[in-house]
DOLO-151271 format. One record per residue: residue number from 1; residue in one letter; x, y, z of N, C-alpha, C in turn. Coordinates in steps of 0.02 Angstrom, whole numbers, plus 50000, padded with zeros to 5 digits. Layout:
N
+-----+------+-------+-------+-------+-------+-------+-------+-------+-------+-------+
! pos ! code !  n_xx !  n_yy !  n_zz ! ca_xx ! ca_yy ! ca_zz !  c_xx !  c_yy !  c_zz !
+-----+------+-------+-------+-------+-------+-------+-------+-------+-------+-------+
! NUM !    A !     X !     Y !     Z !     X !     Y !     Z !     X !     Y !     Z !
...
+-----+------+-------+-------+-------+-------+-------+-------+-------+-------+-------+
REM end
This chain:
191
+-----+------+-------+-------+-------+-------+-------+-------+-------+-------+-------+
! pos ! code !  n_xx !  n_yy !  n_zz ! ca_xx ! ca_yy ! ca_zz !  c_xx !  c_yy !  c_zz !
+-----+------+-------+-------+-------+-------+-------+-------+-------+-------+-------+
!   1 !    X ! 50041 ! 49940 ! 50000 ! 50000 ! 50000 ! 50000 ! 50043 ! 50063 ! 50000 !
!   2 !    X ! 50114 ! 50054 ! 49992 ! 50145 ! 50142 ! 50012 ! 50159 ! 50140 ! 50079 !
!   3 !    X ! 50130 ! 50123 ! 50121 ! 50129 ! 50143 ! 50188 ! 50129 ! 50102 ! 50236 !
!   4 !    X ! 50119 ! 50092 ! 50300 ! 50121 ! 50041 ! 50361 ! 50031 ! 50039 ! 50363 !
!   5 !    X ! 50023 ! 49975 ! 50327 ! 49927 ! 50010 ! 50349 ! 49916 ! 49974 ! 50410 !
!   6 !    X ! 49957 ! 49929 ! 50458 ! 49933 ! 49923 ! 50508 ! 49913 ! 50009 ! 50568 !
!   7 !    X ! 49948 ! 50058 ! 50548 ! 49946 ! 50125 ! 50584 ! 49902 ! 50151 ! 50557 !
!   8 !    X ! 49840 ! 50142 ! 50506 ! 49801 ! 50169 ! 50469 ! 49743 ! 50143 ! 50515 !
!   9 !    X ! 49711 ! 50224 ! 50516 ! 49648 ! 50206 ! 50560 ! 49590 ! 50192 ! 50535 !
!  10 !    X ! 49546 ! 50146 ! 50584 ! 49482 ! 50130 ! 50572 ! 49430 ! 50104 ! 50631 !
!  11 !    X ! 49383 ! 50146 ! 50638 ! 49338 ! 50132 ! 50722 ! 49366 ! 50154 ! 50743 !
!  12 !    X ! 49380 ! 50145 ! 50817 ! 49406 ! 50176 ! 50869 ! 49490 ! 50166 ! 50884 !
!  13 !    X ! 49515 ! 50134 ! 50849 ! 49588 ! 50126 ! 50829 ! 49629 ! 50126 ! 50781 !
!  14 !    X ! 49671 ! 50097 ! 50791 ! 49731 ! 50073 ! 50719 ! 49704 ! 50004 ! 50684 !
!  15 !    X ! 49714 ! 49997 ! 50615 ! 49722 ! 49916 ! 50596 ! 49736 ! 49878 ! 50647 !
!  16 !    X ! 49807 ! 49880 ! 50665 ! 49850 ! 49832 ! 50684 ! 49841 ! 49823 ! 50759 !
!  17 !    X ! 49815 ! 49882 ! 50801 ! 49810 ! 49886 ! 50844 ! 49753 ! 49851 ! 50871 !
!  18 !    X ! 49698 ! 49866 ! 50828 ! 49612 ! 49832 ! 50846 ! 49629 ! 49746 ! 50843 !
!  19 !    X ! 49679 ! 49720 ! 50812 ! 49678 ! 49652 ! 50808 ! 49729 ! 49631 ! 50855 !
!  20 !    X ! 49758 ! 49663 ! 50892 ! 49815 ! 49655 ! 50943 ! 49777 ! 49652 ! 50993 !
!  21 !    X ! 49740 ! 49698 ! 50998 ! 49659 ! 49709 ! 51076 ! 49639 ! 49651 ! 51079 !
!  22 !    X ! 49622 ! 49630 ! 51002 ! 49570 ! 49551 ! 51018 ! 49610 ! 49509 ! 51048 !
!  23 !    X ! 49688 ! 49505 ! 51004 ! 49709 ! 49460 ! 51056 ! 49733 ! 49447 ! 51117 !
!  24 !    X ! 49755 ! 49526 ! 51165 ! 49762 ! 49523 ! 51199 ! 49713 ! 49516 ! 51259 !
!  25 !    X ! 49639 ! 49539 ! 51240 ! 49599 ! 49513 ! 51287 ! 49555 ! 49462 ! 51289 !
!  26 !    X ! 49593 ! 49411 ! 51241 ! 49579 ! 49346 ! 51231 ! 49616 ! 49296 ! 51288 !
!  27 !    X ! 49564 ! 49247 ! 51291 ! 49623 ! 49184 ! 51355 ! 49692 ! 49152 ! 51334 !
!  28 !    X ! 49717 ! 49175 ! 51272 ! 49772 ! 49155 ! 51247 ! 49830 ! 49174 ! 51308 !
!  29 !    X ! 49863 ! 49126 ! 51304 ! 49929 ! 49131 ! 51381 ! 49980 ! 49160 ! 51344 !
!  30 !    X ! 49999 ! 49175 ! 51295 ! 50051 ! 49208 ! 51249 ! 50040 ! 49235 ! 51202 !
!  31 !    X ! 50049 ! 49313 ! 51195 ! 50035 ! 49312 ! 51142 ! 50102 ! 49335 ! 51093 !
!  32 !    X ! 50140 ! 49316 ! 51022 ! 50182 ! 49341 ! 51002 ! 50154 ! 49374 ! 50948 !
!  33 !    X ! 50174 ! 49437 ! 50927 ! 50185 ! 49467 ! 50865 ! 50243 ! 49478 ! 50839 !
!  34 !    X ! 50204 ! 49463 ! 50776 ! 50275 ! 49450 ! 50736 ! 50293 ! 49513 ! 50661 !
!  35 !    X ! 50355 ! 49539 ! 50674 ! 50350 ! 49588 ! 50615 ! 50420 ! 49594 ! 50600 !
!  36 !    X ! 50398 ! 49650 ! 50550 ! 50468 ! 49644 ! 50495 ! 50526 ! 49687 ! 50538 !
!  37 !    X ! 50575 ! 49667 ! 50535 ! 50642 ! 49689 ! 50595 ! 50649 ! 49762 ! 50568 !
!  38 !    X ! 50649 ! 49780 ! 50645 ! 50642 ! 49870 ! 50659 ! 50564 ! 49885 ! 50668 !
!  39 !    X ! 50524 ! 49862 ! 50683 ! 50445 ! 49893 ! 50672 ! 50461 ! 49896 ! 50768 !
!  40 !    X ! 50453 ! 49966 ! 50765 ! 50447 ! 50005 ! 50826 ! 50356 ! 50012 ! 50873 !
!  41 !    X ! 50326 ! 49952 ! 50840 ! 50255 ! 49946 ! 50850 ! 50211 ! 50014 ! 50868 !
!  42 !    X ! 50235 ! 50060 ! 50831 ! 50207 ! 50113 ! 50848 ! 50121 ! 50120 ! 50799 !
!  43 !    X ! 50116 ! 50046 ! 50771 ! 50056 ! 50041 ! 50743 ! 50003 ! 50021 ! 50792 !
!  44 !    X ! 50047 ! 50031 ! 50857 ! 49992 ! 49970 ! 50925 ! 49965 ! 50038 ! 50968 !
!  45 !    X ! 49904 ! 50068 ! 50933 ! 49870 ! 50104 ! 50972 ! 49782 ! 50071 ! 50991 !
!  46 !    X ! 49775 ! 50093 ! 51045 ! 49825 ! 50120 ! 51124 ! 49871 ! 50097 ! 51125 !
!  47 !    X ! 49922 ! 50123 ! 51134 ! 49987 ! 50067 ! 51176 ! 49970 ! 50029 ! 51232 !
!  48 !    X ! 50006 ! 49955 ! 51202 ! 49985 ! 49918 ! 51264 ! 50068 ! 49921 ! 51325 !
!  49 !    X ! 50062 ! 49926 ! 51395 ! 50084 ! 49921 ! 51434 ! 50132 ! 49861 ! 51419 !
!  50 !    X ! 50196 ! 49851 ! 51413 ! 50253 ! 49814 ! 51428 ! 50217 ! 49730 ! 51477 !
!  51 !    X ! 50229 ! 49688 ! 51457 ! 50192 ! 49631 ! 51484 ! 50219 ! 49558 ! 51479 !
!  52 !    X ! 50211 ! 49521 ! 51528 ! 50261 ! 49452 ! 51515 ! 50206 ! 49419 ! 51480 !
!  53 !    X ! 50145 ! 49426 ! 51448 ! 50128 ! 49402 ! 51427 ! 50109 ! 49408 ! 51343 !
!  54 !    X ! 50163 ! 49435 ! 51318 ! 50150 ! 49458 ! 51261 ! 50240 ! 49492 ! 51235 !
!  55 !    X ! 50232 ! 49453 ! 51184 ! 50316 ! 49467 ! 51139 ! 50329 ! 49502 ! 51070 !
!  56 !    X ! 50382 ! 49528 ! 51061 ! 50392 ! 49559 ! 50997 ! 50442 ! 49494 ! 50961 !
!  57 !    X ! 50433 ! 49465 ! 50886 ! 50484 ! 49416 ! 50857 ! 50492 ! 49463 ! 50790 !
!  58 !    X ! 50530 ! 49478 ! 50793 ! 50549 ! 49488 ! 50705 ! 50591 ! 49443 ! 50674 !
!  59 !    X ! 50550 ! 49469 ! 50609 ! 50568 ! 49410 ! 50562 ! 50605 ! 49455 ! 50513 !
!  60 !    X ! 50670 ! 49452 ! 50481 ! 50703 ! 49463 ! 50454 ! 50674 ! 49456 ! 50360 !
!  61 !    X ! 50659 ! 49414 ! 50356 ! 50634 ! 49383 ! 50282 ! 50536 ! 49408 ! 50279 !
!  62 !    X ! 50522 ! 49424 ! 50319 ! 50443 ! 49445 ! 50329 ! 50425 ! 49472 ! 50255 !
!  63 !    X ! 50470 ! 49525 ! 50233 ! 50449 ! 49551 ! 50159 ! 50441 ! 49478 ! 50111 !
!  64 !    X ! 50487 ! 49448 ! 50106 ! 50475 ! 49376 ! 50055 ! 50424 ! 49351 ! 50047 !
!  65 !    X ! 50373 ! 49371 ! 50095 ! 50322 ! 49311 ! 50105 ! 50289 ! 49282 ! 50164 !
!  66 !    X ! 50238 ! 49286 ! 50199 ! 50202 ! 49273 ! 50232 ! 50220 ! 49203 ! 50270 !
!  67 !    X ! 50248 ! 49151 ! 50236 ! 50247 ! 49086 ! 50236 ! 50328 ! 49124 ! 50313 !
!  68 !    X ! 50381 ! 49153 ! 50297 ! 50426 ! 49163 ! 50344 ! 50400 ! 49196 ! 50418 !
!  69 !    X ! 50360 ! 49240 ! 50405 ! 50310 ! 49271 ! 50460 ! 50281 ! 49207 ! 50510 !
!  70 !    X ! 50238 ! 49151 ! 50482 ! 50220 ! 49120 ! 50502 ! 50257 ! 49060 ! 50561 !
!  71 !    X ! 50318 ! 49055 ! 50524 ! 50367 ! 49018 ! 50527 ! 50404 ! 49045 ! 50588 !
!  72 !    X ! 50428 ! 49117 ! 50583 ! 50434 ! 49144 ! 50629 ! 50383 ! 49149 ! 50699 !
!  73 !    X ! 50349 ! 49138 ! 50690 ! 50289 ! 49122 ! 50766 ! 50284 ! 49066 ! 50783 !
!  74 !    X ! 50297 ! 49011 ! 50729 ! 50302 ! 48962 ! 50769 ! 50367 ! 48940 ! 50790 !
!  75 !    X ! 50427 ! 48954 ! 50775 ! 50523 ! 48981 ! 50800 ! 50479 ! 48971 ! 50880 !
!  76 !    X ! 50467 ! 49041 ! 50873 ! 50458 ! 49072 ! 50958 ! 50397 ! 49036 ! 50993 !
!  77 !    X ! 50349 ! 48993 ! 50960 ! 50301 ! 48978 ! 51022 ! 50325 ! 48913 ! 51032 !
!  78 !    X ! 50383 ! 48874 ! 50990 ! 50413 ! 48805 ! 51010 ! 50471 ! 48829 ! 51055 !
!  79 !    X ! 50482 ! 48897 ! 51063 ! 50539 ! 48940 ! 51110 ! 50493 ! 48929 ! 51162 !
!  80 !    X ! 50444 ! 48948 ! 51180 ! 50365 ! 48932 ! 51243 ! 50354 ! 48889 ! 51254 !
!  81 !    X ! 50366 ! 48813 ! 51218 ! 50358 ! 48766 ! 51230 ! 50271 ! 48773 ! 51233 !
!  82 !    X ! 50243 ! 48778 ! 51199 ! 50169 ! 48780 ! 51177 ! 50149 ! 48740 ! 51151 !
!  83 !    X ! 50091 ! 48722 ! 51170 ! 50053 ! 48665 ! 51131 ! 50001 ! 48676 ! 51075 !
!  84 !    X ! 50018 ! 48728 ! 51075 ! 49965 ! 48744 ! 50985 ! 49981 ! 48814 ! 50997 !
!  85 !    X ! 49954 ! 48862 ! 50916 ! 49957 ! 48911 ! 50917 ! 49890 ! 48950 ! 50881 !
!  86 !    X ! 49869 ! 48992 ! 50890 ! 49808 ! 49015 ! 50877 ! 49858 ! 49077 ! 50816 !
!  87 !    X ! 49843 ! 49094 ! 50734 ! 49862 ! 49109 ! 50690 ! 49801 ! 49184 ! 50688 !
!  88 !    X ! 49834 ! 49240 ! 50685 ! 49794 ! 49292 ! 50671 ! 49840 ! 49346 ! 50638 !
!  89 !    X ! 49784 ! 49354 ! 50595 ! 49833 ! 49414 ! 50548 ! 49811 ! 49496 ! 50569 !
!  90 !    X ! 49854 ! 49535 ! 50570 ! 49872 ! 49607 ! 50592 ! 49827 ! 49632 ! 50574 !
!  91 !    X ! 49795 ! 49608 ! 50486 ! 49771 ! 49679 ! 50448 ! 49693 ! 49642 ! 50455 !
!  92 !    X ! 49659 ! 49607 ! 50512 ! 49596 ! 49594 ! 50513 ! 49576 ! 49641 ! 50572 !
!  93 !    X ! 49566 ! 49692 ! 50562 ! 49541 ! 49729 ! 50649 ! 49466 ! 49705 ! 50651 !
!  94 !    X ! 49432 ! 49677 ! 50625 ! 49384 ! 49663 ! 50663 ! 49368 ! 49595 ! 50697 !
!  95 !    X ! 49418 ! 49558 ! 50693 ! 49427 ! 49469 ! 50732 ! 49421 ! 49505 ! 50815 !
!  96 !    X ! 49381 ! 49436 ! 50833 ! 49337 ! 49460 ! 50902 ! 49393 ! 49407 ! 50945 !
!  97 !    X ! 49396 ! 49423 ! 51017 ! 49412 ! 49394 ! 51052 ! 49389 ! 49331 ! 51082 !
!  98 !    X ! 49290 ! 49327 ! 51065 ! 49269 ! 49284 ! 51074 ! 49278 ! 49209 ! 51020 !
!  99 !    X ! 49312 ! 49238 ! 50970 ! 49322 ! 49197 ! 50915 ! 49389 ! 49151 ! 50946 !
! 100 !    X ! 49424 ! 49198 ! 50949 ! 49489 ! 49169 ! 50998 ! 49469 ! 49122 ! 51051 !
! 101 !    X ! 49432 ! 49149 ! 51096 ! 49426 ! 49103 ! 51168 ! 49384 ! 49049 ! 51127 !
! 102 !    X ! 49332 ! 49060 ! 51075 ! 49303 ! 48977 ! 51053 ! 49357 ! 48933 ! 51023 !
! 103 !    X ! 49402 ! 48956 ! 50974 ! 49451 ! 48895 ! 50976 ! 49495 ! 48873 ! 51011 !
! 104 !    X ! 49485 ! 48927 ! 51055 ! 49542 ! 48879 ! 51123 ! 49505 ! 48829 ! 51182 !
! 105 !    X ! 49439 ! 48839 ! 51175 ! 49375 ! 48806 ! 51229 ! 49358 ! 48745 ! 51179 !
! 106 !    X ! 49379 ! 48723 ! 51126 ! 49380 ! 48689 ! 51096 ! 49449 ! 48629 ! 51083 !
! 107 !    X ! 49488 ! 48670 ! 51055 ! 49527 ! 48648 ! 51065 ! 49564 ! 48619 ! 51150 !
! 108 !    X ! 49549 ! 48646 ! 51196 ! 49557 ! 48613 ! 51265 ! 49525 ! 48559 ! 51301 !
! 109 !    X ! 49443 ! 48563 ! 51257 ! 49379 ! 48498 ! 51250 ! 49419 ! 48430 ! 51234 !
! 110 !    X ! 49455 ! 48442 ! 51165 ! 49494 ! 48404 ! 51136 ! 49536 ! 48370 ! 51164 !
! 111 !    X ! 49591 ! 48404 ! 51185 ! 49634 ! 48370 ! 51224 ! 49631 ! 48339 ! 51284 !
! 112 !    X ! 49575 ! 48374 ! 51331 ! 49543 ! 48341 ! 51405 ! 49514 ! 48256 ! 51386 !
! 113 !    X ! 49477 ! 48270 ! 51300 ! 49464 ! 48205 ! 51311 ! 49512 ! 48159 ! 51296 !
! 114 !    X ! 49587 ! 48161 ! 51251 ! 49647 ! 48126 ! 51250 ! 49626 ! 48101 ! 51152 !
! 115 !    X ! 49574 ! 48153 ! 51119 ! 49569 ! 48139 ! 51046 ! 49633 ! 48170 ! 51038 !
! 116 !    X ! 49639 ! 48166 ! 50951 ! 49696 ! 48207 ! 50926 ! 49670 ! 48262 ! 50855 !
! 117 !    X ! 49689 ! 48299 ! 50871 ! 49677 ! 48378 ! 50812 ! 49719 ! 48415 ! 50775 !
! 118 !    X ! 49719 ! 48424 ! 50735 ! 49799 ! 48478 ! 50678 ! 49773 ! 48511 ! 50693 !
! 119 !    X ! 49692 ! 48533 ! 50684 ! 49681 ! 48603 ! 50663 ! 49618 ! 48630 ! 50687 !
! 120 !    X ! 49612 ! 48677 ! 50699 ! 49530 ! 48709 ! 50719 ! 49521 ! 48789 ! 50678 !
! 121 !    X ! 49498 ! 48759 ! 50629 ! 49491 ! 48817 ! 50590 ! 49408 ! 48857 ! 50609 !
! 122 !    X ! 49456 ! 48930 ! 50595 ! 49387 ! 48975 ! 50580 ! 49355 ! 48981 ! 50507 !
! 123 !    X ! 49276 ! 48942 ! 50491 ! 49270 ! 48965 ! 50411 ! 49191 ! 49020 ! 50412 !
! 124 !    X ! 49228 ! 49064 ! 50362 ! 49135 ! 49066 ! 50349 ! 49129 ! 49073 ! 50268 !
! 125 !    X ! 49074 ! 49043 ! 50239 ! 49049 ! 49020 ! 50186 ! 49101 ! 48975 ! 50156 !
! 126 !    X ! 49089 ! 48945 ! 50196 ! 49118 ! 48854 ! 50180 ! 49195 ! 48859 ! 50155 !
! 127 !    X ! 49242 ! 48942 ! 50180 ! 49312 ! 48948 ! 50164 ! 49352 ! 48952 ! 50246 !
! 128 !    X ! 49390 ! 48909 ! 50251 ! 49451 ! 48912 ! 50311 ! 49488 ! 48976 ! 50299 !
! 129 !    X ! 49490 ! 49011 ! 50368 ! 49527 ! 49084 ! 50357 ! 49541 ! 49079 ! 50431 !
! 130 !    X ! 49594 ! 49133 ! 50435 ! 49637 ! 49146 ! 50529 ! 49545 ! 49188 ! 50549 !
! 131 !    X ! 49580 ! 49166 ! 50603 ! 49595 ! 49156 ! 50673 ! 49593 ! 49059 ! 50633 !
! 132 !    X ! 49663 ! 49017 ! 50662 ! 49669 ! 48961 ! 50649 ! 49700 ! 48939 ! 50700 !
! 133 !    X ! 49681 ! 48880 ! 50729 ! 49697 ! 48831 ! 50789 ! 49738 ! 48780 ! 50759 !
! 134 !    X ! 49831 ! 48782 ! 50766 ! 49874 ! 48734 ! 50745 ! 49878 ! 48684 ! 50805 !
! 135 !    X ! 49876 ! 48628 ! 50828 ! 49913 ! 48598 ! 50881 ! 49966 ! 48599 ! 50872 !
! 136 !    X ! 50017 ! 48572 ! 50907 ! 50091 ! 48575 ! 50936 ! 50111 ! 48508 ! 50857 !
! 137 !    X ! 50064 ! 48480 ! 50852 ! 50086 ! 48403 ! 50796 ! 50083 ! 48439 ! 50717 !
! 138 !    X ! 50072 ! 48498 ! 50702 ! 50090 ! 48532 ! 50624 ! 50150 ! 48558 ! 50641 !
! 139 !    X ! 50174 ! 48586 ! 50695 ! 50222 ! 48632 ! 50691 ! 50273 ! 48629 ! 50648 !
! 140 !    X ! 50302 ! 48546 ! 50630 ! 50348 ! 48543 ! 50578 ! 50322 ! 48550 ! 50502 !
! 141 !    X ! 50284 ! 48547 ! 50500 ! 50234 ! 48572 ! 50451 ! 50253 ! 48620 ! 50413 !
! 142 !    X ! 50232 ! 48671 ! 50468 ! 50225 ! 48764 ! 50471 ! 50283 ! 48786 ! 50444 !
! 143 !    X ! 50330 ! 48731 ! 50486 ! 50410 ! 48769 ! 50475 ! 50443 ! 48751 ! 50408 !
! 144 !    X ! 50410 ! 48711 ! 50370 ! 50429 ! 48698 ! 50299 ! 50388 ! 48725 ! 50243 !
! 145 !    X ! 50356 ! 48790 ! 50259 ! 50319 ! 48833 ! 50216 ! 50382 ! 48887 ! 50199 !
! 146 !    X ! 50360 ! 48908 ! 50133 ! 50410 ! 48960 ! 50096 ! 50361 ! 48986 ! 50070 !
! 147 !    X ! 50400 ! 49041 ! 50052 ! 50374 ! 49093 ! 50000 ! 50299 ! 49118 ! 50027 !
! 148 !    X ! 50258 ! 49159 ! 50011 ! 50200 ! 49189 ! 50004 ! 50143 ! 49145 ! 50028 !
! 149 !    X ! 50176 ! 49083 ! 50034 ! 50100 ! 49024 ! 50053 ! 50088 ! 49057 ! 50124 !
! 150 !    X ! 50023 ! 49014 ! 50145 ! 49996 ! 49022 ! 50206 ! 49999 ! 48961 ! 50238 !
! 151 !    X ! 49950 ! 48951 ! 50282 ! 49949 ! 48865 ! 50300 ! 49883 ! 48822 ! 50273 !
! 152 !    X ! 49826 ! 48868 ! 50211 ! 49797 ! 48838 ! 50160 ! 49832 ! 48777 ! 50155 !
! 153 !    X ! 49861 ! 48762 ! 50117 ! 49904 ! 48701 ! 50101 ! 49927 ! 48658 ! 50136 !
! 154 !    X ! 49930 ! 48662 ! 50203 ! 49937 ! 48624 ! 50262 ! 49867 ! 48578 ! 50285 !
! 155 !    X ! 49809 ! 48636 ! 50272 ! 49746 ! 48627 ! 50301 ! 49703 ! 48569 ! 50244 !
! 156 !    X ! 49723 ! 48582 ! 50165 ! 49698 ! 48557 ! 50123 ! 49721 ! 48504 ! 50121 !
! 157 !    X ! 49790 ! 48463 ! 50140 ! 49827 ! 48440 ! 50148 ! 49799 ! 48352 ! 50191 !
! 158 !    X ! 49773 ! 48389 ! 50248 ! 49758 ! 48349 ! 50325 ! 49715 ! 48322 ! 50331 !
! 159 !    X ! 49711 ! 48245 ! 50363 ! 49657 ! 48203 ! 50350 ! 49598 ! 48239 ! 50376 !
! 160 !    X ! 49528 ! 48223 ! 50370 ! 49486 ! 48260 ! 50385 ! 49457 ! 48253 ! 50459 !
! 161 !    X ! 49472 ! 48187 ! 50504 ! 49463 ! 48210 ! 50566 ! 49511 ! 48221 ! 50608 !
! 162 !    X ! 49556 ! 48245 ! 50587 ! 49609 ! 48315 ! 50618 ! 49592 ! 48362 ! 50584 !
! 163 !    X ! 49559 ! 48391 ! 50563 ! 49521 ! 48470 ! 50528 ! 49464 ! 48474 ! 50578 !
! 164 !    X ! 49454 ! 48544 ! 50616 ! 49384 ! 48539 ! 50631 ! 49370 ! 48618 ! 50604 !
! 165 !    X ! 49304 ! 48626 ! 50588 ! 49279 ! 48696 ! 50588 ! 49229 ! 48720 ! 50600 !
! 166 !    X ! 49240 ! 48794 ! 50651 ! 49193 ! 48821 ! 50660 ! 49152 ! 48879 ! 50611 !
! 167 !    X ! 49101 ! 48876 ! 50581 ! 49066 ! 48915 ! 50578 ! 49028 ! 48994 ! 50594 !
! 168 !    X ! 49044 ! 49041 ! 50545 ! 49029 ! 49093 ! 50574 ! 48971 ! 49134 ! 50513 !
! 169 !    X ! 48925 ! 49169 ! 50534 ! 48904 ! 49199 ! 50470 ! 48935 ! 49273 ! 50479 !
! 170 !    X ! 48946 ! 49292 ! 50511 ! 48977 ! 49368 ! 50518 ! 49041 ! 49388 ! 50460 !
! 171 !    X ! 49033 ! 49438 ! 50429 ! 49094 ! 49435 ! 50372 ! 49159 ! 49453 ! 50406 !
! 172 !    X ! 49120 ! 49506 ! 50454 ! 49191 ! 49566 ! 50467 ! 49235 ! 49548 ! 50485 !
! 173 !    X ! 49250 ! 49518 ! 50536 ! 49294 ! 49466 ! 50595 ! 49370 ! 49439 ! 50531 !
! 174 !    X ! 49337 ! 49421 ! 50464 ! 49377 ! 49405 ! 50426 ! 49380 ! 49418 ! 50360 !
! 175 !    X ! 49360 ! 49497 ! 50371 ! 49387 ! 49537 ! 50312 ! 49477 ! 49571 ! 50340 !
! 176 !    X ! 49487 ! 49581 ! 50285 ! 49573 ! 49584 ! 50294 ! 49591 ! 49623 ! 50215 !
! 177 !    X ! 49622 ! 49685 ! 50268 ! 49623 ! 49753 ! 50222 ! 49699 ! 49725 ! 50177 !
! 178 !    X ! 49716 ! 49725 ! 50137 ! 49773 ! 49726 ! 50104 ! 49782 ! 49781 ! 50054 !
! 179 !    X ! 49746 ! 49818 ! 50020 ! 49741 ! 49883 ! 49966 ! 49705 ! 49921 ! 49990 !
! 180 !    X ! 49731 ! 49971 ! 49976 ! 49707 ! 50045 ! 49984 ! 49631 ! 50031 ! 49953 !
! 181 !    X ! 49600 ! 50010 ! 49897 ! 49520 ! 49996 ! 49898 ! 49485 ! 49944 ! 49957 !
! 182 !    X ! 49523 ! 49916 ! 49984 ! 49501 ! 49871 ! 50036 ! 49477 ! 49911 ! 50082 !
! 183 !    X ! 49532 ! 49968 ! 50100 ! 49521 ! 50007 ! 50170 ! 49476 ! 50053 ! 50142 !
! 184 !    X ! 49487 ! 50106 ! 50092 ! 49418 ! 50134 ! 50075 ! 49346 ! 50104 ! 50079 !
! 185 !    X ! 49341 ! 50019 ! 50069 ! 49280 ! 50002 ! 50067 ! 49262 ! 49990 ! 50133 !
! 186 !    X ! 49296 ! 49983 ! 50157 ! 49285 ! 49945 ! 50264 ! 49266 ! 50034 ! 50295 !
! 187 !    X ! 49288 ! 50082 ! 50280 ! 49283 ! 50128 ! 50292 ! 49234 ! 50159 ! 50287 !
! 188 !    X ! 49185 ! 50145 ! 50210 ! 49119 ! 50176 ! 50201 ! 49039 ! 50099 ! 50213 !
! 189 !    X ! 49083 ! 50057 ! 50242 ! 49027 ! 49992 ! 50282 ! 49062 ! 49972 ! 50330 !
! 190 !    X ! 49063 ! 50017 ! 50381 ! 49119 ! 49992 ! 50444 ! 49053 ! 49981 ! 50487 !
! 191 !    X ! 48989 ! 49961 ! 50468 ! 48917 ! 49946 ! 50509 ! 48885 ! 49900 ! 50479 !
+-----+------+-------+-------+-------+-------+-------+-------+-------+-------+-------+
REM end
């Protein structure tokens, strides 16, 4: 876009910032963000308060491609020793926190009962999109993505009862600004 559009406003915040809120007042026990080396997160309005529960990772290769970004979060949440990672992208400010706490109240269903899961995807109209629930058993997966991919290809990939998905009819949660017509349009139907 020219510019950092996570610092580009919309509602009552920043891009980058409104999707940092969700996750931080989500039940997630960690949260990392991950960005391109030198991002002074000055796209994180409000500023959030300094916190052990929440990290900065940069990724050096982030421009290449999405697939290194990704890769890079999961580096650092196998640094946490974590057992899954919940996948959310910067430029969705309207992903809810409640979206978050359902795939983790799910994904914890899961494991209490001793089944096994890759994935707990968020879809709506029958398409898998982030907010995405990896368990700890893709991680080598994740880390053998290149270039521009996502973890599509992981998900399309995986037998089908290790896929689960939830259902949403709401669009906003997973609209995701990438062009300057994107943000003009979120801007004049931000209701």
């Amino acid at each position: 876009m020219g510019r950092n559009k996570l610092g580009m406003r919309v509602g009552g915040g920043t891009i980058g910032g409104m999707a940092f809120h969700a996750a931080f007042q989500s039940n997630l026990d960690q949260i990392i963000v991950v960005t391109q080396k030198g991002d002074t997160l000055g796209w994180m309005e409000p500023p959030i308060c300094p916190s052990s529960r929440w990290t900065q990772a940069e990724c050096e290769e982030a421009a290449a491609g999405q697939a290194y970004s990704l890769r890079r979060g999961v580096q650092a949440a196998i640094e946490c020793k974590s057992d899954g990672i919940v996948v959310l992208l910067a430029d969705q400010p309207f992903v809810q926190s409640a979206m978050i706490n359902h795939l983790l109240s799910i994904f914890r269903t899961i494991m209490e009962d001793g089944e096994e899961v890759g994935v707990i995807a968020s879809r709506h109209e029958g398409r898998q999109q982030p907010p995405l629930l990896f368990s700890e058993s893709q991680f080598s997966k994740l880390l053998k993505l290149r270039g521009d991919t996502g973890a599509r290809k992981i998900i399309q990939g995986m037998p089908k009862n290790l896929c689960r998905s939830i259902d949403y009819q709401d669009w906003r949660p997973f609209y995701d600004i990438d062009t300057e017509d994107d943000y003009l349009w979120i801007m004049g139907n931000k209701h």
